[in-house]
Structure formats: C-alpha cells, structure tokens
N, C-alpha and C positions, 0 to 999 in steps of 0.2 A: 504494500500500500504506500500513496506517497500523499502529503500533506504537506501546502505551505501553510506556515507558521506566522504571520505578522506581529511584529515587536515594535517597540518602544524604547530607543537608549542604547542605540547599535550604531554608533556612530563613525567607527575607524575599522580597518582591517584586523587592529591587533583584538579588539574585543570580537570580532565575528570569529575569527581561528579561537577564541576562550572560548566562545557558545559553541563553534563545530566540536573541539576537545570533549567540551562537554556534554553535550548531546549524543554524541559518537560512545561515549562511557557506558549508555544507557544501555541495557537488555535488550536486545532483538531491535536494536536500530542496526539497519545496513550501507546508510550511506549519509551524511550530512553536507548540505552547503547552506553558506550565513552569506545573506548579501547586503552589508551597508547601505548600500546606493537604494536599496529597496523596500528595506525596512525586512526583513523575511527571512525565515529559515525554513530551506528547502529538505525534506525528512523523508527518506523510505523506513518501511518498518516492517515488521510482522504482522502485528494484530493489534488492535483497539485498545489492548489494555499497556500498553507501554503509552498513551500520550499523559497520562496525569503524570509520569514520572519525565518525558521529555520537556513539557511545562516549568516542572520542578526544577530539573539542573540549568534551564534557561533564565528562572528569576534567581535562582540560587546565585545569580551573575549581578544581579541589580538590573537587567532588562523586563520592562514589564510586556506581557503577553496578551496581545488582544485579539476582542473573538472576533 
C-alpha cells in the first residue's frame, strides 16, 4: 500500500532524511521519501495497522501531521 503523508514543519532536507530514518524504522514500512518542497511523506507499507505508528515517529520529530 502507499500513502502520502502531508506535514507540517518539514522545512530542509536535513529534517526530511530525520522523518525518512525515521519512518523507514517502523515495522512493515518498505520504502520512505520526505519531500520539503511539498510538505509530504511518500510511505509504502504492509497493512493499515502500521500508520498510527508511522504518524508516531513522524511527530516524535516535532512535525505535525495532517489529515
């Protein structure tokens, strides 16, 4: 499955590679890309029950996540 992600507070490349790191950590995520320029984190994944924790290590950054 893929899902973007629209954030809040993604401002530089160096914090999008913190979000990809960190998203990328998660369980049954397969592939991450963070795009500054677009506010977005690009997510493949397994299954439905990994996004309350992709969420999670997203704000765990100080980016807020909106629906």
């Amino acid at each position: 499955m893929q899902k973007k992600i629209y954030v809040a507070g993604m401002f530089d490349g160096d914090t999008a590679k913190k979000v990809e790191d960190a998203v990328r950590a998660v369980s049954g995520v397969t592939s991450v890309t963070a795009s500054p320029d677009k506010a977005q984190v690009l997510v493949d994944y397994g299954d439905e029950s990994v996004l309350p924790a992709i969420n999670a290590a997203i704000t765990a950054l100080g980016i807020d996540v909106l629906d």
